[in-house]
Backbone as CSV, one residue per row, in Angstrom:
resi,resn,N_x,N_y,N_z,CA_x,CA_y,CA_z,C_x,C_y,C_z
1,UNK,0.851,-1.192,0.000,0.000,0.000,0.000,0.884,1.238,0.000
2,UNK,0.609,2.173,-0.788,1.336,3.443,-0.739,1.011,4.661,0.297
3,UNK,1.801,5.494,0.639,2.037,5.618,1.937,0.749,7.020,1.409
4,UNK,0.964,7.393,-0.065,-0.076,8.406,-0.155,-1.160,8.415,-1.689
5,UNK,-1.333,7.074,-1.597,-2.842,7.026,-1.563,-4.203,7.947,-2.416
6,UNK,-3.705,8.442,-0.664,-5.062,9.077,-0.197,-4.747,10.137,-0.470
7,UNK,-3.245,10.881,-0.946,-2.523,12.149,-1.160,-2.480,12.645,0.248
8,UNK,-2.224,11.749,1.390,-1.629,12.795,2.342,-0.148,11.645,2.917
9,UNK,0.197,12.295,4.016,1.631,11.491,4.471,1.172,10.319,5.355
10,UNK,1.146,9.312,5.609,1.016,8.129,6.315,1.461,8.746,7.105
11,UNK,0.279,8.718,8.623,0.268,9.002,9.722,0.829,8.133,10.745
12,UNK,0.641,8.101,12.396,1.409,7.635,13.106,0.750,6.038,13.378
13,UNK,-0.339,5.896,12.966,-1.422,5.185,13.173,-1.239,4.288,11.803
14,UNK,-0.769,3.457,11.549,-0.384,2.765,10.177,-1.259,1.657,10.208
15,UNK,-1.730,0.971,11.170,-3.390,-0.251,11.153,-4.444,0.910,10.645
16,UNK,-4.458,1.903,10.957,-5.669,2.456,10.688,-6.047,2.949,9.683
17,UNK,-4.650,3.226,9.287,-4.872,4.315,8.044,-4.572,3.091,6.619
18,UNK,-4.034,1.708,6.918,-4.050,0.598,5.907,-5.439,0.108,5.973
19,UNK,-6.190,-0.222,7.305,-7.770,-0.204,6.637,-8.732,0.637,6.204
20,UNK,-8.369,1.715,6.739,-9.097,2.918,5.557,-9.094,2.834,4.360
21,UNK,-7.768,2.902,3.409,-7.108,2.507,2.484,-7.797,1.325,1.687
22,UNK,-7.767,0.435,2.909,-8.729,-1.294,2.285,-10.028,-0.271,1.904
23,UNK,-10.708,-0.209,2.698,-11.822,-0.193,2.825,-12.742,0.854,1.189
24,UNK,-11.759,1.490,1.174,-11.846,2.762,0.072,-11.393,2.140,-1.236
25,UNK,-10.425,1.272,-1.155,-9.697,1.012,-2.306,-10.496,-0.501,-2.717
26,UNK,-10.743,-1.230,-1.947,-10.543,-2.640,-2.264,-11.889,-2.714,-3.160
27,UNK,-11.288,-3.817,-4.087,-12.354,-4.081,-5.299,-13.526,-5.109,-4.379
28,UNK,-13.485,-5.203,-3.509,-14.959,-5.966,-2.317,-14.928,-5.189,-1.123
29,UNK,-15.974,-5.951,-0.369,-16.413,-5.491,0.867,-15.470,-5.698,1.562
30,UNK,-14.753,-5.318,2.492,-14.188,-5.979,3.461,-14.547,-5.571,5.100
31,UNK,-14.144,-7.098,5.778,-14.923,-7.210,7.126,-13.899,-6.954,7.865
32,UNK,-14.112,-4.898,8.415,-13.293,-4.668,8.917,-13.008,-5.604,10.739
33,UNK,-14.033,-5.751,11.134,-13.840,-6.431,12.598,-12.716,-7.646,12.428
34,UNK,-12.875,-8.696,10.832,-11.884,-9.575,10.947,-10.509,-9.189,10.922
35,UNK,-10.439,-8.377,9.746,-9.229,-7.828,9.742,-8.509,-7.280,10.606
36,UNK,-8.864,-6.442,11.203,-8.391,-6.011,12.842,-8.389,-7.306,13.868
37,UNK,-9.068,-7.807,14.070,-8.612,-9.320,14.806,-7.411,-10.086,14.314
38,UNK,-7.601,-10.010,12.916,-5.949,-10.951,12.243,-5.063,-10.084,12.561
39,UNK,-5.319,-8.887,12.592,-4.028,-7.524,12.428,-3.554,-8.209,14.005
40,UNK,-4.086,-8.028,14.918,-3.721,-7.994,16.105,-3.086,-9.262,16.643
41,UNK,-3.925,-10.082,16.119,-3.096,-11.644,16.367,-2.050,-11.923,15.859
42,UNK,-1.623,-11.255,14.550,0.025,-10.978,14.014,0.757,-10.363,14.966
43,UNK,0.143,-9.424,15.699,1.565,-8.484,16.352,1.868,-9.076,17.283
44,UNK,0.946,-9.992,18.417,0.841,-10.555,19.706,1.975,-12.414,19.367
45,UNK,1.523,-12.865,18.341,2.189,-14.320,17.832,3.346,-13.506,17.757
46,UNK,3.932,-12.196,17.654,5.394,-12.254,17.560,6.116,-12.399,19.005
47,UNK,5.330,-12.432,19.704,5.880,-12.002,21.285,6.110,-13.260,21.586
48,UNK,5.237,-13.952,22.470,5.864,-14.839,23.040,4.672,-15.696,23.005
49,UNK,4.476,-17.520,23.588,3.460,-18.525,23.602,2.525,-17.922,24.137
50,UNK,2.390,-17.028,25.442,1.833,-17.125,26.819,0.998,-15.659,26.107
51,UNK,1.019,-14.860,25.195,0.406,-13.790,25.265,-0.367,-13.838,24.309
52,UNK,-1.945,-13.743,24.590,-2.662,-14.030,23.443,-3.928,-12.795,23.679
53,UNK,-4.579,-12.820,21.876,-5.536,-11.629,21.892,-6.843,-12.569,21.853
54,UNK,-7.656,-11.913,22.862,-9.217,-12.897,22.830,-10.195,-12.144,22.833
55,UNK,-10.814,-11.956,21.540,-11.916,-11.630,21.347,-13.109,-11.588,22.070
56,UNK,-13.572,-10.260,22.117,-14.845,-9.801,22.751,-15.974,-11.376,22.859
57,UNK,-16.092,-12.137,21.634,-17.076,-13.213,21.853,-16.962,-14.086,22.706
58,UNK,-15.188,-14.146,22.901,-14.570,-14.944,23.421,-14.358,-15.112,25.332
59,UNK,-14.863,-13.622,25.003,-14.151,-13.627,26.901,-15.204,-14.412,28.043
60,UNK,-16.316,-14.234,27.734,-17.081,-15.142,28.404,-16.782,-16.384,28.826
61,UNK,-16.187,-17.159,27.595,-16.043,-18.367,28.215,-14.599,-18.462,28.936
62,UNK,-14.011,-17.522,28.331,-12.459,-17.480,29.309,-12.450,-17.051,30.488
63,UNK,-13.581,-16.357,30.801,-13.343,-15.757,32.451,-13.906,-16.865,33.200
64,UNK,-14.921,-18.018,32.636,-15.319,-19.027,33.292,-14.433,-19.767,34.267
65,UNK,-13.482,-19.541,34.061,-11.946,-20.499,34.839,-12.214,-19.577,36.102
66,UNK,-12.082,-17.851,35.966,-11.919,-17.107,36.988,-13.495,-16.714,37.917
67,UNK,-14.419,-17.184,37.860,-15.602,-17.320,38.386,-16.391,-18.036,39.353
68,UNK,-16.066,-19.057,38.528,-16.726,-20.650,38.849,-16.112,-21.663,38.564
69,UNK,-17.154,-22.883,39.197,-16.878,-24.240,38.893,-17.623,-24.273,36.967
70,UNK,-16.575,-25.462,36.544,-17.358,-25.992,34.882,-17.093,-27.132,34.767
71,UNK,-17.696,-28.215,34.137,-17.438,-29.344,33.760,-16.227,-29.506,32.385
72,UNK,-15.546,-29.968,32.047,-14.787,-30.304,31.317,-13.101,-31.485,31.553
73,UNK,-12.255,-31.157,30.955,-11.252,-32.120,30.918,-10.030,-31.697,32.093
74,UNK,-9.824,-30.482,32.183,-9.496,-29.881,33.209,-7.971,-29.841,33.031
75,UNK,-7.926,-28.644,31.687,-6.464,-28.320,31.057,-6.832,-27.132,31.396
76,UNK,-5.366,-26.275,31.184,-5.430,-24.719,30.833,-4.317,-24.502,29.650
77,UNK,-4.772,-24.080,28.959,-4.230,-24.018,27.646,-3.887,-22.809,26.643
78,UNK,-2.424,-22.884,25.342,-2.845,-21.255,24.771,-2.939,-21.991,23.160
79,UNK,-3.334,-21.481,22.494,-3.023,-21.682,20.944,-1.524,-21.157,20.563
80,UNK,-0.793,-22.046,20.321,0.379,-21.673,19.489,1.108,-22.325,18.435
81,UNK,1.158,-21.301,17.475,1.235,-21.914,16.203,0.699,-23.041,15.613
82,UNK,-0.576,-22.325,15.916,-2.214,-22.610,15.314,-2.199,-24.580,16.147
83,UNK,-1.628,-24.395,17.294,-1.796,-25.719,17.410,-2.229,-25.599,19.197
84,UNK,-3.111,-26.555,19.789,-3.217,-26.369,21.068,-2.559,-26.750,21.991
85,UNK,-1.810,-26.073,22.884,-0.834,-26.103,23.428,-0.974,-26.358,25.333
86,UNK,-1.009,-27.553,25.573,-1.688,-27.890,27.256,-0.261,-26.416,27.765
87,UNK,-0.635,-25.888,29.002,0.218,-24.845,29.703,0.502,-25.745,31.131
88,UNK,-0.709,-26.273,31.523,-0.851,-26.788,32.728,-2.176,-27.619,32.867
89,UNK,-1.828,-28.923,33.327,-3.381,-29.366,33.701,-3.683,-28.926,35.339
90,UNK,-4.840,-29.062,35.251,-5.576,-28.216,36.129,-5.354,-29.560,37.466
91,UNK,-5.078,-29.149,38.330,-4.330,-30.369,39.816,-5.952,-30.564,40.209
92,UNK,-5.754,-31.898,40.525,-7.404,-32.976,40.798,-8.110,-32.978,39.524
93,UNK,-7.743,-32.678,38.362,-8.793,-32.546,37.483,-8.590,-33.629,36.338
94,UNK,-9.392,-34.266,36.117,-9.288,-35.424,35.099,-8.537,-35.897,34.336
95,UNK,-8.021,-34.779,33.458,-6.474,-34.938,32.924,-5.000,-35.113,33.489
96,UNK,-4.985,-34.495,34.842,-4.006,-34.768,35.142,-3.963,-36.143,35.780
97,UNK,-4.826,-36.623,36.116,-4.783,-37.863,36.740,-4.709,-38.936,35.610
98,UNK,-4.877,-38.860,34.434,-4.545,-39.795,33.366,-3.170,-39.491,32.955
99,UNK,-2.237,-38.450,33.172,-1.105,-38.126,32.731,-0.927,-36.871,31.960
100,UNK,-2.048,-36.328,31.440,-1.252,-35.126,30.648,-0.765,-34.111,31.235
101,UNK,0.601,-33.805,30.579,1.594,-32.736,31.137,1.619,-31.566,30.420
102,UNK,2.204,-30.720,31.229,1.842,-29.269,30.447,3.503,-29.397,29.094
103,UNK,2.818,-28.455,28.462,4.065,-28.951,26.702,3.121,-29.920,26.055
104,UNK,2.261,-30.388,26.363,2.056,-31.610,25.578,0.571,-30.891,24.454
105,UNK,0.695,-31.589,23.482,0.217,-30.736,22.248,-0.922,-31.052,21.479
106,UNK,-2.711,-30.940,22.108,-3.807,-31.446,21.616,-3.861,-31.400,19.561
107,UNK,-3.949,-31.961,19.175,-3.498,-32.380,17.761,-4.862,-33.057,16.633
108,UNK,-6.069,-33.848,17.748,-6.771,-34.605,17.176,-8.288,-34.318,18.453
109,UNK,-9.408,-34.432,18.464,-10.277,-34.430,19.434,-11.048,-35.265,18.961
110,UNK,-11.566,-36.081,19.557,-12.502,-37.230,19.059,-12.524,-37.525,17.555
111,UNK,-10.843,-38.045,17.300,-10.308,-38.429,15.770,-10.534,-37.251,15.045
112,UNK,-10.731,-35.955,15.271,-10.308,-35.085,14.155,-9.424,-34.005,14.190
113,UNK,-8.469,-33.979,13.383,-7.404,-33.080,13.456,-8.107,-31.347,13.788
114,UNK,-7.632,-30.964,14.590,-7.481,-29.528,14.949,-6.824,-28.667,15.122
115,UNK,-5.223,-29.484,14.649,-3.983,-28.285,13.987,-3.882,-28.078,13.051
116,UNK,-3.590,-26.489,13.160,-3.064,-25.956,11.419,-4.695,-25.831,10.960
117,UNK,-5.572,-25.655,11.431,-7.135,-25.227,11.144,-7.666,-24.210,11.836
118,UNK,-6.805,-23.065,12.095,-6.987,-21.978,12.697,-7.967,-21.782,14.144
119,UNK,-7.839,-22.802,14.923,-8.897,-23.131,15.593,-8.636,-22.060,16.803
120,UNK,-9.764,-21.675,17.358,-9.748,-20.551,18.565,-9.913,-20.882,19.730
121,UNK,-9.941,-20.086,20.550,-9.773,-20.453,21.881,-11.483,-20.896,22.458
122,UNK,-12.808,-20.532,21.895,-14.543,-20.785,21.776,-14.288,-22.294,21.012
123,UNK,-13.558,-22.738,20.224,-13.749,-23.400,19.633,-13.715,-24.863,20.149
124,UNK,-12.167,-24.838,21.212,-11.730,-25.692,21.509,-12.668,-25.734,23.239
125,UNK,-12.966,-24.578,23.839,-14.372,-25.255,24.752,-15.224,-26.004,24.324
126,UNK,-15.943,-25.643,23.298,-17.277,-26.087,22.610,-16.651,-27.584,22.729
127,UNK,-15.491,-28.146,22.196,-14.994,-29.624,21.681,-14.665,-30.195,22.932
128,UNK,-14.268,-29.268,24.495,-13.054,-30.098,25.315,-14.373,-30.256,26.752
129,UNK,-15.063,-29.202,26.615,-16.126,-29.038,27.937,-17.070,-29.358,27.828
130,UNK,-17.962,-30.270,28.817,-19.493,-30.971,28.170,-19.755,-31.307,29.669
131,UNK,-21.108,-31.782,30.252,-21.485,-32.180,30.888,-20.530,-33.174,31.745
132,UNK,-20.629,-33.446,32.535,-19.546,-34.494,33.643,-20.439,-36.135,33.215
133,UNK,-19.592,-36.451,32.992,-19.749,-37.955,33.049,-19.538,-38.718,31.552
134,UNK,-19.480,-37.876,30.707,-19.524,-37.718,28.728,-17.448,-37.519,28.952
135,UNK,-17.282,-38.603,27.300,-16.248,-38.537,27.206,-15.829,-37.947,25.922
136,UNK,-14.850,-37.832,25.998,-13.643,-37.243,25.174,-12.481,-37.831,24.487
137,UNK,-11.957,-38.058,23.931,-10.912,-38.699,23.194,-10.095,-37.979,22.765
138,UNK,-8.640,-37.450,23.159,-7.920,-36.357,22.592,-6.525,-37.186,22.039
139,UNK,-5.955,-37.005,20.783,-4.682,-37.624,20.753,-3.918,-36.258,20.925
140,UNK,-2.571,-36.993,21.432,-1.687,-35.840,21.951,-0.382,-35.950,21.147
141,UNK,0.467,-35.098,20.740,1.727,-34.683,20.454,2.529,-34.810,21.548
142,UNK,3.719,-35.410,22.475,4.746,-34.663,22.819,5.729,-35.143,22.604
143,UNK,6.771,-34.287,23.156,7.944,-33.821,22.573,8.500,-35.799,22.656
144,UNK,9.735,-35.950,22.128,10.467,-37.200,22.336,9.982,-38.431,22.292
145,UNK,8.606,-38.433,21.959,7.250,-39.598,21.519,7.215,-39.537,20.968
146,UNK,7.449,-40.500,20.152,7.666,-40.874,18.508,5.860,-40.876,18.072
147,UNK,5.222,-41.654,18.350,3.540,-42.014,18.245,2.697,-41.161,19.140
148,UNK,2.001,-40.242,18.816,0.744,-40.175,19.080,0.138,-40.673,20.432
149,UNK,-0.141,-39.827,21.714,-0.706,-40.662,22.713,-2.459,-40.028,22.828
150,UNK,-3.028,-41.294,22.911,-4.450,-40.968,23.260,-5.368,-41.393,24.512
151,UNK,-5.648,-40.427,24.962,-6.377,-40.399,25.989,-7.889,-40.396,25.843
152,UNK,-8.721,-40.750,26.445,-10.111,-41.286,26.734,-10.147,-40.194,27.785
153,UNK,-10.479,-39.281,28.110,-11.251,-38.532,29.437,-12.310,-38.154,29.581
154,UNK,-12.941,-38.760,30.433,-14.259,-38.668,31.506,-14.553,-37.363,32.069
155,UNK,-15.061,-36.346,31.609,-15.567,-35.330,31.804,-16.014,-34.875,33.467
156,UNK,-15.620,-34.053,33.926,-16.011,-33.646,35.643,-15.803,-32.532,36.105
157,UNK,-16.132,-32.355,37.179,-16.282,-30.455,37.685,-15.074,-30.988,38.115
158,UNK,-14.466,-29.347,37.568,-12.847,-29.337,37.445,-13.070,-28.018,38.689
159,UNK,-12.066,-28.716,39.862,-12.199,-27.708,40.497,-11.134,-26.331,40.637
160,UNK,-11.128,-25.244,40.873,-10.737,-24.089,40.789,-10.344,-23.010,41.883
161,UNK,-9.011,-23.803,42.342,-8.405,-23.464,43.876,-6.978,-22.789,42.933
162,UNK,-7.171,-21.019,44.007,-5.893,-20.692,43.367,-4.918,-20.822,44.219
163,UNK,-4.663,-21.364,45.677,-3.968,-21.618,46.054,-3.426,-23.092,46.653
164,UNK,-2.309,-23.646,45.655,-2.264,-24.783,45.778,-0.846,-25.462,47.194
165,UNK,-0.633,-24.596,47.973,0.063,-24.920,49.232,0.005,-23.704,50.076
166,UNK,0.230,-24.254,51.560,0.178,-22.828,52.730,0.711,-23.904,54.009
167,UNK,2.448,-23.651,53.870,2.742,-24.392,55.060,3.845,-23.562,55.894
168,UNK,4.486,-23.996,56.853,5.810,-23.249,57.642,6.839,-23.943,56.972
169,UNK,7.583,-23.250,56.596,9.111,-23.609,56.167,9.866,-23.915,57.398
170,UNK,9.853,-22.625,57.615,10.566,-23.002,58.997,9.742,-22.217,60.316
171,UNK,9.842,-22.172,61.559,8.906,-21.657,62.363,8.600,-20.427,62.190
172,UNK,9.790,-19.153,61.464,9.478,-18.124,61.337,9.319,-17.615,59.729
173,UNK,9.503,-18.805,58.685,9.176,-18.662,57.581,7.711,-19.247,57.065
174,UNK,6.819,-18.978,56.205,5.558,-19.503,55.982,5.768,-19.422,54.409
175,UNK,5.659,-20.538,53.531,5.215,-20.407,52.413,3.804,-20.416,51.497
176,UNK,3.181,-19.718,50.634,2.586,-20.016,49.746,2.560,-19.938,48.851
177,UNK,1.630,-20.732,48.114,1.532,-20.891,45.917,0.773,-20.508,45.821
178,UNK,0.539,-19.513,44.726,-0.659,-19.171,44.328,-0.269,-19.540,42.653
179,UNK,-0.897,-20.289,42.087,-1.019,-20.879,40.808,-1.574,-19.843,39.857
180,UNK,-2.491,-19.353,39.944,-3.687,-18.983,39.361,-4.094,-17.704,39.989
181,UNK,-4.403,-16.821,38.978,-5.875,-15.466,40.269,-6.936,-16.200,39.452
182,UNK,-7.871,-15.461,40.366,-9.259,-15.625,39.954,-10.033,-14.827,41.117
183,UNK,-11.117,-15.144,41.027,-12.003,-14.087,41.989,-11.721,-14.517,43.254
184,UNK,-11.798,-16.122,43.283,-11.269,-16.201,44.830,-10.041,-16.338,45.509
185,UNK,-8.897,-15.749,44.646,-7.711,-15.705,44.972,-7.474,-15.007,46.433
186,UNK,-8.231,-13.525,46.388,-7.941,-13.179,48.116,-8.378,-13.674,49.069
187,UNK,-9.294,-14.128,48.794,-10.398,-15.207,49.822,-9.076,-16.492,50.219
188,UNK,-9.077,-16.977,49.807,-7.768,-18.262,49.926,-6.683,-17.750,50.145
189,UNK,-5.912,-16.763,49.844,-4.981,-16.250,50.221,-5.262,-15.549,51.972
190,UNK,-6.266,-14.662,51.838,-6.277,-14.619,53.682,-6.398,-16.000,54.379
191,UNK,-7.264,-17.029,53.970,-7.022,-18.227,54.768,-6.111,-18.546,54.940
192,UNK,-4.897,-18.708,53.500,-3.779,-19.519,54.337,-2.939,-19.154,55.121
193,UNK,-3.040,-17.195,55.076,-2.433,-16.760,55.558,-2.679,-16.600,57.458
194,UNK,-3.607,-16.909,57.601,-4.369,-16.928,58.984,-4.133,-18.170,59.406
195,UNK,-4.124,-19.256,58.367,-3.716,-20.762,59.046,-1.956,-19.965,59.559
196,UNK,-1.410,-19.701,58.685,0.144,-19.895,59.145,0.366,-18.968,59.784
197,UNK,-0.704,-17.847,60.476,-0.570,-16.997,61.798,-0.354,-17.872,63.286
């Protein structure tokens, strides 16, 4: 795209003033909301695994972790490089008790591939979370495994404790973990901190 176009100087704002540009120039319609979603998911994939952009449709079901209890497999997970990427399984929660480790790389969900198919973060709830007692079938990627591992998981309220230790180190030292925030992060955090008073 040329910087003038429009006959003026490309401003400081260069997303904005390239979909203007689209929008004026392009021989179709274009859907500015997507485009600005791809724009943004380019700049964020340059950073790092852990930093991701989630769409307004999207946040609902992502704040679900920080709220409440939900039924599902009981991962926490990011998309990277378009592939789903376990971060951590969720401690007591279904998956971890069958073995999956965080690195390890959802690839297939009830036999169908879901890498490299641009799949989103709504997408992969809809496929991984269901009622408790309904199963799941995920094959997994990891690293130094030659084959494919597949798991069968049994669906269950995954529970949602952000603090996963509160003990004395030593009589005048007290440790805690906090894994996770969420809404009841201070709530659990004054407890443990009152246990180790």
């Amino acid at each position: 795209l040329s910087s003038d176009i429009l006959g003026q100087p490309m401003p400081s704002g260069k997303i904005d003033y390239a979909l203007q540009i689209l929008k004026l120039t392009y021989v179709d319609t274009v859907n500015e909301k997507q485009l600005t979603d791809e724009a943004i998911r380019a700049m964020i994939k340059q950073l790092d695994p852990h930093s991701v952009y989630i769409p307004v449709e999207e946040m609902r079901e992502m704040n679900e972790p920080l709220v409440g209890k939900f039924d599902g497999i009981g991962v926490q997970f990011n998309i990277h490089n378009d592939t789903i990427m376990v971060t951590q399984p969720i401690p007591g929660g279904p998956s971890e008790k069958l073995g999956v480790r965080a690195g390890d790389r959802i690839v297939k969900i009830d036999g169908e591939v879901v890498a490299g198919i641009k799949i989103t973060n709504n997408d992969v709830f809809k496929r991984l979370r269901g009622p408790k007692g309904t199963k799941v079938t995920v094959s997994i990627f990891r690293r130094n495994v030659p084959e494919l591992i597949e798991y069968t998981i049994t669906r269950d309220q995954i529970p949602l404790f952000s603090m996963d230790a509160a003990y004395l180190v030593t009589p005048t030292i007290g440790y805690i973990k906090i894994s996770r925030f969420a809404d009841s992060t201070p709530e659990e955090f004054r407890a443990g901190w009152e246990k180790l008073k």
